[in-house]
N, CA, C and O atoms as a GROMACS GRO file, in nm:
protein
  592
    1UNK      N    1   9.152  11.636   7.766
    1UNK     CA    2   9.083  11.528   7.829
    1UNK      C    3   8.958  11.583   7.896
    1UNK      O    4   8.962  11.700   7.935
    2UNK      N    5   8.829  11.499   7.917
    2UNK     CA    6   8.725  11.513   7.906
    2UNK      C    7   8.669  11.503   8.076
    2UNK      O    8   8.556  11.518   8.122
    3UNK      N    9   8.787  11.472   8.136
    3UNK     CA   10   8.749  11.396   8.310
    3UNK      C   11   8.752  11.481   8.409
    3UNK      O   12   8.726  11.459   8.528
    4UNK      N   13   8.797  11.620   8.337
    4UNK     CA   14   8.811  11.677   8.506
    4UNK      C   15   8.950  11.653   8.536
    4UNK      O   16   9.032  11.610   8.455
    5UNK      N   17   8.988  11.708   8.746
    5UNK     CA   18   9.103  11.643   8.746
    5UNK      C   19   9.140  11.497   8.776
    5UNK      O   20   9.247  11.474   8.832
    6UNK      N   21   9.022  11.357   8.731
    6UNK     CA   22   9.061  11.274   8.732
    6UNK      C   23   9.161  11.224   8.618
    6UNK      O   24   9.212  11.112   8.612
    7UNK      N   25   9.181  11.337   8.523
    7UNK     CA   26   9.241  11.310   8.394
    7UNK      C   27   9.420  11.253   8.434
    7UNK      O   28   9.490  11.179   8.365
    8UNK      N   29   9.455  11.315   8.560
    8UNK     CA   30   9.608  11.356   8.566
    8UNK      C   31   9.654  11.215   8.511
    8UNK      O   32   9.718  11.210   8.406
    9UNK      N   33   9.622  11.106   8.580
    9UNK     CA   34   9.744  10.957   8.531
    9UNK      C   35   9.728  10.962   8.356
    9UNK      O   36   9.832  10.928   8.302
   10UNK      N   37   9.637  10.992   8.277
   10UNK     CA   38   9.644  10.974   8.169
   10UNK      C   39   9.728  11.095   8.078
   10UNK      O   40   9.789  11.068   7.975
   11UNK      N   41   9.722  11.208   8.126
   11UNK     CA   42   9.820  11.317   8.076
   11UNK      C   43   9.959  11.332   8.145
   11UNK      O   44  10.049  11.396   8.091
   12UNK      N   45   9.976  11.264   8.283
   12UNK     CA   46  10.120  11.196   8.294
   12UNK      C   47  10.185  11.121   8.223
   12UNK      O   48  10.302  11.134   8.187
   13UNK      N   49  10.101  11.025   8.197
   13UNK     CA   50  10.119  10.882   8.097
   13UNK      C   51  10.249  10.967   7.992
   13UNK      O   52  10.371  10.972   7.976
   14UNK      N   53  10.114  11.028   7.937
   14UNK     CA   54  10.200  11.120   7.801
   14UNK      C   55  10.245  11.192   7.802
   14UNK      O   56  10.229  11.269   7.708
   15UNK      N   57  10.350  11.231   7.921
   15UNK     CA   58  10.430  11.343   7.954
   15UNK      C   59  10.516  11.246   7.997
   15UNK      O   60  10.615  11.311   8.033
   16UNK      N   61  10.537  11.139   8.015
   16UNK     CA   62  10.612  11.013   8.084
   16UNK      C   63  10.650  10.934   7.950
   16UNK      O   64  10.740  10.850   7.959
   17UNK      N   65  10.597  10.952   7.843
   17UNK     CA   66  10.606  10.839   7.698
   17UNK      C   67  10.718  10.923   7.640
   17UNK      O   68  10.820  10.868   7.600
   18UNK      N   69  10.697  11.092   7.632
   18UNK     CA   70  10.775  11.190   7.582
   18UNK      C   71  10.917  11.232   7.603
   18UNK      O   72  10.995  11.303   7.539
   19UNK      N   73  10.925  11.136   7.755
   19UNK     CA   74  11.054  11.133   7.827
   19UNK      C   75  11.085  10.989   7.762
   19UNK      O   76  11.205  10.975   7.741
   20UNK      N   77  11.017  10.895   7.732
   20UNK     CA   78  11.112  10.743   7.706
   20UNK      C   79  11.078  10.687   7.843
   20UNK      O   80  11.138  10.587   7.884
   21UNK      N   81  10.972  10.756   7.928
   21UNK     CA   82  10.924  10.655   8.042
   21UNK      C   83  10.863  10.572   8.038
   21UNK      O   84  10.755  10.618   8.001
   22UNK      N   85  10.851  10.454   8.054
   22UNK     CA   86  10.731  10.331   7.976
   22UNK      C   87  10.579  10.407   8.113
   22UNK      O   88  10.578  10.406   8.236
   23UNK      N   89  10.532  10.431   8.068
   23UNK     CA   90  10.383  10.423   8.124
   23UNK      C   91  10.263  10.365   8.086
   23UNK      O   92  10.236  10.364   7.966
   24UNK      N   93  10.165  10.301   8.190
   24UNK     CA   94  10.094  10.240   8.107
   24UNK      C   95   9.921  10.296   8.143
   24UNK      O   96   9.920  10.302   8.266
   25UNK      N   97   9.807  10.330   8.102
   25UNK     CA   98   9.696  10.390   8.155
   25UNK      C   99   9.615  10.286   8.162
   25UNK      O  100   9.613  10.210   8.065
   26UNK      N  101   9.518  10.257   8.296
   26UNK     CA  102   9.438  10.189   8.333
   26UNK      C  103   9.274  10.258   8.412
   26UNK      O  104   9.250  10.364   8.468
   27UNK      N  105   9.225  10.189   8.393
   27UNK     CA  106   9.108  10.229   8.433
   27UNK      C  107   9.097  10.293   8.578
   27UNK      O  108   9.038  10.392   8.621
   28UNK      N  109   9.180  10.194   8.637
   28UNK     CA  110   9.173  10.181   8.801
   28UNK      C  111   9.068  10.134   8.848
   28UNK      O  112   8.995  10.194   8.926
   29UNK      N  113   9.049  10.019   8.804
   29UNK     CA  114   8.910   9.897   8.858
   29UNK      C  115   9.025   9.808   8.948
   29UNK      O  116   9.138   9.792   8.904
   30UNK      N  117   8.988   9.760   9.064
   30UNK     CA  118   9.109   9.678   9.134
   30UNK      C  119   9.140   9.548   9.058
   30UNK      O  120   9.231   9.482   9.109
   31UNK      N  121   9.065   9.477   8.906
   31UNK     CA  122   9.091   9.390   8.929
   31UNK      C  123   9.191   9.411   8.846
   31UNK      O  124   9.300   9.354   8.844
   32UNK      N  125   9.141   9.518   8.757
   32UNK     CA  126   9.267   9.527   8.610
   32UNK      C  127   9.428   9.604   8.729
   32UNK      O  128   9.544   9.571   8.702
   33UNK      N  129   9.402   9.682   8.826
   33UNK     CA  130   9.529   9.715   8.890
   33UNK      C  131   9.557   9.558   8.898
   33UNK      O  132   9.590   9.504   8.792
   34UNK      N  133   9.545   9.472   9.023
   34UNK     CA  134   9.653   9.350   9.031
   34UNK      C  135   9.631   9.282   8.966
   34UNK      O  136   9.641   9.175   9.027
   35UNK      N  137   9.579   9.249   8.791
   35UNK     CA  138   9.644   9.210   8.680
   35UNK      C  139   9.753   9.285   8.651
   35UNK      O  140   9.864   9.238   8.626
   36UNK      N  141   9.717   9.428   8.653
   36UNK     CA  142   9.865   9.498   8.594
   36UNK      C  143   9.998   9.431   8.678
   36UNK      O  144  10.090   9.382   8.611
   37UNK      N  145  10.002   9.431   8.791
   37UNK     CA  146  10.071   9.455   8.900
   37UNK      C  147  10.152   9.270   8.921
   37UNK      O  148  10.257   9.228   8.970
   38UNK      N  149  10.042   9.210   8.859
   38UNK     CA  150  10.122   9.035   8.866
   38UNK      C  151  10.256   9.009   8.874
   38UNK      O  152  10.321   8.941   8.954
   39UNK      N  153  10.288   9.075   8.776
   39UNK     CA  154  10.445   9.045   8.730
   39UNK      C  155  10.544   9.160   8.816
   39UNK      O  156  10.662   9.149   8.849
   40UNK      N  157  10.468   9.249   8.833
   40UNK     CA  158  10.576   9.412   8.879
   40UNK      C  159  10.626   9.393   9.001
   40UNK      O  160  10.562   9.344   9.094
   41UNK      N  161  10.789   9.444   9.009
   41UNK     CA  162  10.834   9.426   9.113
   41UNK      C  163  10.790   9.588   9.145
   41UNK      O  164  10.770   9.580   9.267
   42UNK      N  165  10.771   9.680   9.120
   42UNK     CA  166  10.816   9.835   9.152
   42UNK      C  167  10.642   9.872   9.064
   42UNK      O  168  10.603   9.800   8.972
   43UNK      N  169  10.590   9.946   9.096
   43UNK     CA  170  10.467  10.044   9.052
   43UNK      C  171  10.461  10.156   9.108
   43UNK      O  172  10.477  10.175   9.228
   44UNK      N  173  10.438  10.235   9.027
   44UNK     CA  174  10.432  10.387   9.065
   44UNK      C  175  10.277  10.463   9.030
   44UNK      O  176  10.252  10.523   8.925
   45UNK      N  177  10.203  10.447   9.123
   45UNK     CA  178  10.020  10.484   9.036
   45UNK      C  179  10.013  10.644   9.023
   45UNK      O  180  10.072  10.708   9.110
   46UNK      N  181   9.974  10.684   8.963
   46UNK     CA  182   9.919  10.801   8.969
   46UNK      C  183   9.824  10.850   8.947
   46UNK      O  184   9.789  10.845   8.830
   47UNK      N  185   9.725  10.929   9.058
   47UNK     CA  186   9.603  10.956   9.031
   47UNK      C  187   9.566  11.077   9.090
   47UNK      O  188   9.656  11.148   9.135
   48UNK      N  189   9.444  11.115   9.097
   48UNK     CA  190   9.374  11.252   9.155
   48UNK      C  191   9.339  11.160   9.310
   48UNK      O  192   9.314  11.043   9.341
   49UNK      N  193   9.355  11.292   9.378
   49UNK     CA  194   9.328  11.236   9.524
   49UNK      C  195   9.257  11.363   9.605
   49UNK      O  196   9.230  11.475   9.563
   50UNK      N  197   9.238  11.310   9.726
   50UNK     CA  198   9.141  11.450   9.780
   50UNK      C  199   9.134  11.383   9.930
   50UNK      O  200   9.061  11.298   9.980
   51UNK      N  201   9.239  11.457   9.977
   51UNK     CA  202   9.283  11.454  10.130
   51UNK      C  203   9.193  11.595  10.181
   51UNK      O  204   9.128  11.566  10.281
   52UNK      N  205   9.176  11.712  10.146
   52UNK     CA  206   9.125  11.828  10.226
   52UNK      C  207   9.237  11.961  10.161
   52UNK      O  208   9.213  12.082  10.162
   53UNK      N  209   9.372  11.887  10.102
   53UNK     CA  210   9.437  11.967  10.098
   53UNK      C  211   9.405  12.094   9.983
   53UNK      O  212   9.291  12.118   9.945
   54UNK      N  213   9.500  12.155   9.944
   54UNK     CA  214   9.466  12.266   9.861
   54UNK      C  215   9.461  12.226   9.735
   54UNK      O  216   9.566  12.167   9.708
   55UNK      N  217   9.378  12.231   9.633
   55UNK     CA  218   9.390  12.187   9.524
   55UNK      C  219   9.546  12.226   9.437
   55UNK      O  220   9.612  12.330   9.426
   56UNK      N  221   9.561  12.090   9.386
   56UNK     CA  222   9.689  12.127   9.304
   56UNK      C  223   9.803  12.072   9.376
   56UNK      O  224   9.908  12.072   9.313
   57UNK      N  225   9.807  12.020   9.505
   57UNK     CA  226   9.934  11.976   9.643
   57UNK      C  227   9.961  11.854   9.541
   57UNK      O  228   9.880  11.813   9.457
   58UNK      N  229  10.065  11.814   9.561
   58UNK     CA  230  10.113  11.733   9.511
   58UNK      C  231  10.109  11.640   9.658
   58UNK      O  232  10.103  11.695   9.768
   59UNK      N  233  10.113  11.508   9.642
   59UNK     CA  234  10.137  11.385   9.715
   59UNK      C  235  10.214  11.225   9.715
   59UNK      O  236  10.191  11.142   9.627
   60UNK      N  237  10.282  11.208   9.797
   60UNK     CA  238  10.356  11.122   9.804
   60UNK      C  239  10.321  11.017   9.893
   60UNK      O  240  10.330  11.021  10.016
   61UNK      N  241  10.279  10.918   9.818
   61UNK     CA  242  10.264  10.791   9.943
   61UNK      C  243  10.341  10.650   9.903
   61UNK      O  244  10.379  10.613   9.792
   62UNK      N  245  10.348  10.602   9.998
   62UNK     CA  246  10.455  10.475  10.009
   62UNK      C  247  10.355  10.341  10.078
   62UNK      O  248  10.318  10.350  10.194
   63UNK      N  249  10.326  10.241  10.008
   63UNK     CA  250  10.287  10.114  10.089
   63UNK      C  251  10.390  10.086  10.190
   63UNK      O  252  10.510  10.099  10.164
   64UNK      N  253  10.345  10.047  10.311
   64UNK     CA  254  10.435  10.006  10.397
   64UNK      C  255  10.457  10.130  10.508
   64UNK      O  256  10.482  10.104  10.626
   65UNK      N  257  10.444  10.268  10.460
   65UNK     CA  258  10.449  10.381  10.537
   65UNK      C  259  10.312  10.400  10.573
   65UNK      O  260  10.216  10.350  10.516
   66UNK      N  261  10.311  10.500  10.706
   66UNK     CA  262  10.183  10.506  10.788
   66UNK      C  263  10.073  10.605  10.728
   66UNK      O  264   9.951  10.614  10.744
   67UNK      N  265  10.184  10.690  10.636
   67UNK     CA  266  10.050  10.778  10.593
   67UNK      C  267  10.004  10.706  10.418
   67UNK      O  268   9.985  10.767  10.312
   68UNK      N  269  10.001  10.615  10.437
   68UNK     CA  270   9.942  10.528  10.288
   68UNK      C  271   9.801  10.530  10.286
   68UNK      O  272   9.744  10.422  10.306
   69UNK      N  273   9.734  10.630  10.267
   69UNK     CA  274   9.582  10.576  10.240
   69UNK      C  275   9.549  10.578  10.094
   69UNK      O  276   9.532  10.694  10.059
   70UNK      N  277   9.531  10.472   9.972
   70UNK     CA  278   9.533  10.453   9.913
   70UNK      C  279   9.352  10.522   9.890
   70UNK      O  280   9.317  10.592   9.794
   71UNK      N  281   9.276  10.483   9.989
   71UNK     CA  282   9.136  10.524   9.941
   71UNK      C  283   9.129  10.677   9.910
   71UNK      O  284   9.010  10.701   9.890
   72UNK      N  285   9.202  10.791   9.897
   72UNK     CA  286   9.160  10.913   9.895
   72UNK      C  287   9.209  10.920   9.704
   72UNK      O  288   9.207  11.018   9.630
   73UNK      N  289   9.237  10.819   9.682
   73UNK     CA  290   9.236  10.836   9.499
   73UNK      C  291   9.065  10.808   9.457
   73UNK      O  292   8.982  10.728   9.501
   74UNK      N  293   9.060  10.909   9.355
   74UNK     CA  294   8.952  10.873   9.294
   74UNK      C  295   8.936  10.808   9.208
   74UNK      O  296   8.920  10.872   9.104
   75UNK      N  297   8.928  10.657   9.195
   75UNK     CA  298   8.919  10.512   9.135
   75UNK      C  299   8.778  10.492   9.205
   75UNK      O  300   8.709  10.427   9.126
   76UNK      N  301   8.713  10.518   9.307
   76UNK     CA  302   8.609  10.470   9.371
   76UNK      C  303   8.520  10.530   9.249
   76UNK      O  304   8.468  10.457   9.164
   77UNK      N  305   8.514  10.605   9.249
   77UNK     CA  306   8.430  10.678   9.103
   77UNK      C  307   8.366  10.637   8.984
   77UNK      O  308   8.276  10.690   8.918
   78UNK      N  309   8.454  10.494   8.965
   78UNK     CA  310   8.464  10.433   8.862
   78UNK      C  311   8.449  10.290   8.921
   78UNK      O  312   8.463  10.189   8.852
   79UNK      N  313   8.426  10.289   9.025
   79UNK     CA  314   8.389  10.134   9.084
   79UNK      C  315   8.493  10.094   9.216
   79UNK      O  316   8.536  10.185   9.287
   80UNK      N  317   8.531   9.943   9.245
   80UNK     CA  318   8.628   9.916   9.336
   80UNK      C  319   8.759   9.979   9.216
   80UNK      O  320   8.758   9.980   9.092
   81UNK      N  321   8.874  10.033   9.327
   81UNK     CA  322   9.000  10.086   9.256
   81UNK      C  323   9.112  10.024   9.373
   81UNK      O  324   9.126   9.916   9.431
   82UNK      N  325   9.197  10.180   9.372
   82UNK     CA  326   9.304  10.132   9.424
   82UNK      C  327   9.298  10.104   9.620
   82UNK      O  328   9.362  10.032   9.696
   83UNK      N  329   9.222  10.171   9.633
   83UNK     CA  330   9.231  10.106   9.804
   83UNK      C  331   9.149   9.935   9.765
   83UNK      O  332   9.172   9.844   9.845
   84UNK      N  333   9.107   9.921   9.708
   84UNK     CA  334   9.060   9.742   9.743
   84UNK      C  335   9.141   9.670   9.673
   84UNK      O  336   9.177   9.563   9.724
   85UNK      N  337   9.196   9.713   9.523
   85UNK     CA  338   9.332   9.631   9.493
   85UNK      C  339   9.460   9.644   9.582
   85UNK      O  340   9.520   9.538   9.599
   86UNK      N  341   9.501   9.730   9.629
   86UNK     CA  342   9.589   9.699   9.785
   86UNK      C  343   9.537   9.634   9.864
   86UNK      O  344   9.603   9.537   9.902
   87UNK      N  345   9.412   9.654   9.922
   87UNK     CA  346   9.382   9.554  10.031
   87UNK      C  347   9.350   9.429   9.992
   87UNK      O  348   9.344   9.353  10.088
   88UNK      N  349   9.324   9.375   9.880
   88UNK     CA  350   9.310   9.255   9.823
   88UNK      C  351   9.492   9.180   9.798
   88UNK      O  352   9.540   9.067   9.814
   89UNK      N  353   9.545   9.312   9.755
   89UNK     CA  354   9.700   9.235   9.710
   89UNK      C  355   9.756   9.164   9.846
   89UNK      O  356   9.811   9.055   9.862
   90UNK      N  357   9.718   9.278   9.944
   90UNK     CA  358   9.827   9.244  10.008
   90UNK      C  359   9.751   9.107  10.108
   90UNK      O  360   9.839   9.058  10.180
   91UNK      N  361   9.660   9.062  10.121
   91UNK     CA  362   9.574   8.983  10.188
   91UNK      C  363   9.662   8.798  10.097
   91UNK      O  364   9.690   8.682  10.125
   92UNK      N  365   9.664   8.875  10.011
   92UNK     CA  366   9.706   8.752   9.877
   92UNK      C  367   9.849   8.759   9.884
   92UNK      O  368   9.901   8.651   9.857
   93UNK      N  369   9.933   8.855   9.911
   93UNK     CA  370  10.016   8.862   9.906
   93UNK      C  371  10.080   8.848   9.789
   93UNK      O  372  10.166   8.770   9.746
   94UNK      N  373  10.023   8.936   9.748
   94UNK     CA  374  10.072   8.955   9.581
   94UNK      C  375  10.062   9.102   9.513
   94UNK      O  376  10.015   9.131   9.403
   95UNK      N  377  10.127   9.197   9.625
   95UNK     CA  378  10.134   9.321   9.599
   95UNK      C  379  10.286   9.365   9.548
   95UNK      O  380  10.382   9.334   9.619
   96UNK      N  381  10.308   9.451   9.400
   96UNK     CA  382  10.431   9.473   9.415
   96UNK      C  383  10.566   9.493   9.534
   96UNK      O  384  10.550   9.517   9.654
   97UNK      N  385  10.679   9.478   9.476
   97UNK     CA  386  10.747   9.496   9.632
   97UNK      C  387  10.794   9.603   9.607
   97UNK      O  388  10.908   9.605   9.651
   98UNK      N  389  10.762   9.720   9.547
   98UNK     CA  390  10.784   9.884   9.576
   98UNK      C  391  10.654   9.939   9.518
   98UNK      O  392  10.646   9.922   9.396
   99UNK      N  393  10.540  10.006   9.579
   99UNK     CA  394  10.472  10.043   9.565
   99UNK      C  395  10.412  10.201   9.613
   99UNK      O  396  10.388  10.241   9.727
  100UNK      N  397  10.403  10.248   9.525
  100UNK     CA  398  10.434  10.454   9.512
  100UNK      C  399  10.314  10.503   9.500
  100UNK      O  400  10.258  10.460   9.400
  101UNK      N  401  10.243  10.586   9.571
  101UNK     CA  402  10.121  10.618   9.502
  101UNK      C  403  10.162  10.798   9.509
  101UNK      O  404  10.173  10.877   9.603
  102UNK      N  405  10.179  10.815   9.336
  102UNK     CA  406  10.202  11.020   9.322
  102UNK      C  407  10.084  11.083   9.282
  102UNK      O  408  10.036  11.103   9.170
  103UNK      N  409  10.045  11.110   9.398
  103UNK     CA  410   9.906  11.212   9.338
  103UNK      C  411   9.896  11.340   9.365
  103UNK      O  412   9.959  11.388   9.459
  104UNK      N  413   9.818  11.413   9.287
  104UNK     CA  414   9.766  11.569   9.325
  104UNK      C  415   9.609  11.546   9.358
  104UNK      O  416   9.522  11.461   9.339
  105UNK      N  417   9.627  11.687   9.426
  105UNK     CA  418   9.490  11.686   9.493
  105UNK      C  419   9.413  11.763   9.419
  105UNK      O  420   9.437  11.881   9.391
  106UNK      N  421   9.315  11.695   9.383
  106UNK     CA  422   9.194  11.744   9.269
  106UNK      C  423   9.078  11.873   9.343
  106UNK      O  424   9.053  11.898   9.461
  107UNK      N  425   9.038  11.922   9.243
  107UNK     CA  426   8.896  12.000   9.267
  107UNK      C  427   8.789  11.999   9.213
  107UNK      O  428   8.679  12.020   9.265
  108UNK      N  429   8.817  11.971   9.087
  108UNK     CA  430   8.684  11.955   8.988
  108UNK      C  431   8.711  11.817   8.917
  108UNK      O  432   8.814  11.771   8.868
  109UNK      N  433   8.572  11.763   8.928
  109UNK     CA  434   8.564  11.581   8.900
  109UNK      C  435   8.430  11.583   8.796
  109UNK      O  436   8.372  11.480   8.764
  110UNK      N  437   8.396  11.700   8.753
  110UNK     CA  438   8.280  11.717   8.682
  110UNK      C  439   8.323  11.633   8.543
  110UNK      O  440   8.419  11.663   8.473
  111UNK      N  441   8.228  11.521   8.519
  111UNK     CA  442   8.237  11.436   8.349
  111UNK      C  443   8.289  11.562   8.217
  111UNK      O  444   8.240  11.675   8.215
  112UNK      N  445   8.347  11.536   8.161
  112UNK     CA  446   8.274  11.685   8.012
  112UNK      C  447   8.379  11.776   8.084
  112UNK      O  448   8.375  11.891   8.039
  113UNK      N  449   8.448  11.762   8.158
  113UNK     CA  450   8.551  11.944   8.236
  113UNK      C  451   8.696  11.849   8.196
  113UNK      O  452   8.732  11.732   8.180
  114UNK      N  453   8.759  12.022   8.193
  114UNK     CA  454   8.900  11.987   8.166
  114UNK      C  455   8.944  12.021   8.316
  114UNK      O  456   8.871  12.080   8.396
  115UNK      N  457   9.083  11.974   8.345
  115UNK     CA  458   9.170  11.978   8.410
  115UNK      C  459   9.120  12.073   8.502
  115UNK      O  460   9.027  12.121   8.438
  116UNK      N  461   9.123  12.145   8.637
  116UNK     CA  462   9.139  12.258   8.700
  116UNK      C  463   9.217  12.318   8.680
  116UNK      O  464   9.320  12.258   8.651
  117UNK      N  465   9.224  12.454   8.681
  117UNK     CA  466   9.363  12.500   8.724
  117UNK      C  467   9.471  12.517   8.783
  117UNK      O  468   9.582  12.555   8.747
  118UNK      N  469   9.423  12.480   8.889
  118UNK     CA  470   9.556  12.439   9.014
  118UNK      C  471   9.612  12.281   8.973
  118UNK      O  472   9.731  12.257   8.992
  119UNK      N  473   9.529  12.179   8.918
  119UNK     CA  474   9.597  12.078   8.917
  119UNK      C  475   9.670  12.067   8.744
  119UNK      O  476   9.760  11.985   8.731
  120UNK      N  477   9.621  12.166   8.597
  120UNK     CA  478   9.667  12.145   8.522
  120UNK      C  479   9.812  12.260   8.557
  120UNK      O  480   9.888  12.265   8.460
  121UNK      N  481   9.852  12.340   8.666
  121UNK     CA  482   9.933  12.384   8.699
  121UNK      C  483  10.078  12.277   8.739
  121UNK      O  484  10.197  12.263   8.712
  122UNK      N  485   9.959  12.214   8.827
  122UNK     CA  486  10.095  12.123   8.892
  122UNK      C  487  10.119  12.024   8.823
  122UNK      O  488  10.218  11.960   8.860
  123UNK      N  489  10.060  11.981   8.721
  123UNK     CA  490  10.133  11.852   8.623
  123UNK      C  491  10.272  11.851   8.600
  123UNK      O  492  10.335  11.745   8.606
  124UNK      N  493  10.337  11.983   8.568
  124UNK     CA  494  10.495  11.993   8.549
  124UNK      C  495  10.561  11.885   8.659
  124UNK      O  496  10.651  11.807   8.626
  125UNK      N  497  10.508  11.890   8.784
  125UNK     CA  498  10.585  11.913   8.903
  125UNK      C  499  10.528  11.747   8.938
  125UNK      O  500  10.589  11.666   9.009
  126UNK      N  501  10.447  11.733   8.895
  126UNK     CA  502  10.396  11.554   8.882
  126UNK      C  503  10.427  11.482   8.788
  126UNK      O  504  10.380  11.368   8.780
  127UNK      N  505  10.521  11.533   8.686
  127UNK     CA  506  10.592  11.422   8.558
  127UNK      C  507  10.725  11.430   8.657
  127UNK      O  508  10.799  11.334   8.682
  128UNK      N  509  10.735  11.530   8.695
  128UNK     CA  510  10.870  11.536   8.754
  128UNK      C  511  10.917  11.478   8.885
  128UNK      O  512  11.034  11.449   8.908
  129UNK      N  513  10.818  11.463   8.969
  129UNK     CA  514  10.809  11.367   9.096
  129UNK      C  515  10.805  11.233   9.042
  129UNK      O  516  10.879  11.142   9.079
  130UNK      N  517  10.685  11.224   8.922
  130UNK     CA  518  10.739  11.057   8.888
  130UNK      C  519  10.862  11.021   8.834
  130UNK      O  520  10.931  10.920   8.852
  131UNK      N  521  10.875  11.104   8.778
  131UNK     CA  522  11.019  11.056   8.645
  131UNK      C  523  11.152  10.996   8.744
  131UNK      O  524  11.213  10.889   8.736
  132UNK      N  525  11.173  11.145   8.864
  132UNK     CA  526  11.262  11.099   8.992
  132UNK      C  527  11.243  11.030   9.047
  132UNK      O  528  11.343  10.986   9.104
  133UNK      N  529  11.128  10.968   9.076
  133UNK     CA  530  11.070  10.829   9.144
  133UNK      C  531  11.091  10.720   9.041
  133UNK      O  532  11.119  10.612   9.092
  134UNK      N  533  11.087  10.720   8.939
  134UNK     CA  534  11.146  10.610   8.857
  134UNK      C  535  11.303  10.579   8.840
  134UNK      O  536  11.368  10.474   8.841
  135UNK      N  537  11.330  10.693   8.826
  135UNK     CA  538  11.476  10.691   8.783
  135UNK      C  539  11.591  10.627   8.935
  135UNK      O  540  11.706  10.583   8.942
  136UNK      N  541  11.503  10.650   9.016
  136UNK     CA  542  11.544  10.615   9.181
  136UNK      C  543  11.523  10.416   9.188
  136UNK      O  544  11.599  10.329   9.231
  137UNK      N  545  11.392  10.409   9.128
  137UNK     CA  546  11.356  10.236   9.112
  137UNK      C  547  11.480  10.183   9.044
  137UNK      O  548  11.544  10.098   9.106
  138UNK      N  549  11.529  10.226   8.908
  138UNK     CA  550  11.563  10.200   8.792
  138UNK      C  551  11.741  10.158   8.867
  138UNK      O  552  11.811  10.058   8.882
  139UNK      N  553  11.749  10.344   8.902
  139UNK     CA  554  11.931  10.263   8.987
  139UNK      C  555  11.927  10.222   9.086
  139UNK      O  556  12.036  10.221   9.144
  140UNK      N  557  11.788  10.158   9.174
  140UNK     CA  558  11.842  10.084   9.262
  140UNK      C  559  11.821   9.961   9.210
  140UNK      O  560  11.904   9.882   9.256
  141UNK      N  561  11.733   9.901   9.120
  141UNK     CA  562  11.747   9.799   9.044
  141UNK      C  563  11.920   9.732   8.984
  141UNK      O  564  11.965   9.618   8.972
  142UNK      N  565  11.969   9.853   8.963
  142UNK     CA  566  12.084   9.831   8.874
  142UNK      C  567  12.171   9.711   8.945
  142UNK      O  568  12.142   9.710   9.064
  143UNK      N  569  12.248   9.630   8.918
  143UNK     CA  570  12.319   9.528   9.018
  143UNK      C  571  12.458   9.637   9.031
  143UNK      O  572  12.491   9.724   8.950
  144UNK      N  573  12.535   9.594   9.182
  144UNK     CA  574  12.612   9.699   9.193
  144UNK      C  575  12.722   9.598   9.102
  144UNK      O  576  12.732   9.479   9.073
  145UNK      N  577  12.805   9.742   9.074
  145UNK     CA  578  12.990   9.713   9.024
  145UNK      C  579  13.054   9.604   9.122
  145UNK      O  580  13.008   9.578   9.233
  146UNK      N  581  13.153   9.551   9.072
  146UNK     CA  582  13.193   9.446   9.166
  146UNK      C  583  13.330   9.513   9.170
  146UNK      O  584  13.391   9.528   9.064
  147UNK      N  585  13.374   9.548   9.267
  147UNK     CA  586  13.533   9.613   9.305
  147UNK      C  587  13.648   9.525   9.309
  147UNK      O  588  13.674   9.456   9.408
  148UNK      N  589  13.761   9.527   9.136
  148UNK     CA  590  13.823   9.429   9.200
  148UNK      C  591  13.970   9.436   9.286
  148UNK      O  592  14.015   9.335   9.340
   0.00000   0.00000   0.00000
């Protein structure tokens, strides 16, 4: 991929298809996120982000939790993304009702560059934070056993 480390959600995608994970790749324009998001009870985004931390950190954020800043994904890059489709969802109230944001923290955003190294390092460890983050949606989705 051609993006730098904005590439990660799209080489998750396909490290997520390889498992039998449904993933789906989006631009990250806010309007196509809450089209995606209409119907979804549960979303899990994944993108490049850039808190200060060390390139390659992996990150965990939760809507509803205090450390949610959705703006440190790089979707702004590419226009309004995911901090204005959250702040738009939730104004509308029409934001999924489990909402995950798994990112690594990027270093190089240069057009024409591959991956960094610290973040094409940590991809293992970011199919694998999502996959457990799905598989966590999936059985709590499940309806429980009824004991008779």
């Amino acid at each position: 991929m051609d993006w730098g480390d904005d590439a990660v959600g799209p080489l998750c995608a396909a490290a997520l298809e390889e498992r039998k994970i449904p993933a789906v790749v989006l631009s990250g324009s806010a309007s196509e996120l809450l089209e995606a998001w209409r119907e979804a009870r549960h979303v899990i985004v994944v993108d490049a982000l850039v808190t200060g931390a060390a390139p390659g950190t992996l990150h965990r954020m939760a809507y509803g939790e205090a450390d949610f800043y959705p703006e440190r994904t790089r979707s702004s890059a590419r226009g309004p993304g995911l901090a204005q489709a959250v702040r738009l969802g939730a104004s509308l109230h029409c934001l999924p009702e489990t909402l995950v944001l798994l990112g690594v923290e990027g270093a190089d955003f240069e057009w024409a560059s591959t991956p960094s190294a610290e973040v094409a390092a940590a991809m293992p460890a970011l199919v694998e934070a999502v996959a457990r983050e799905w598989q966590a949606l999936v059985k709590a989705a499940r309806p429980q056993a009824r004991r008779a």
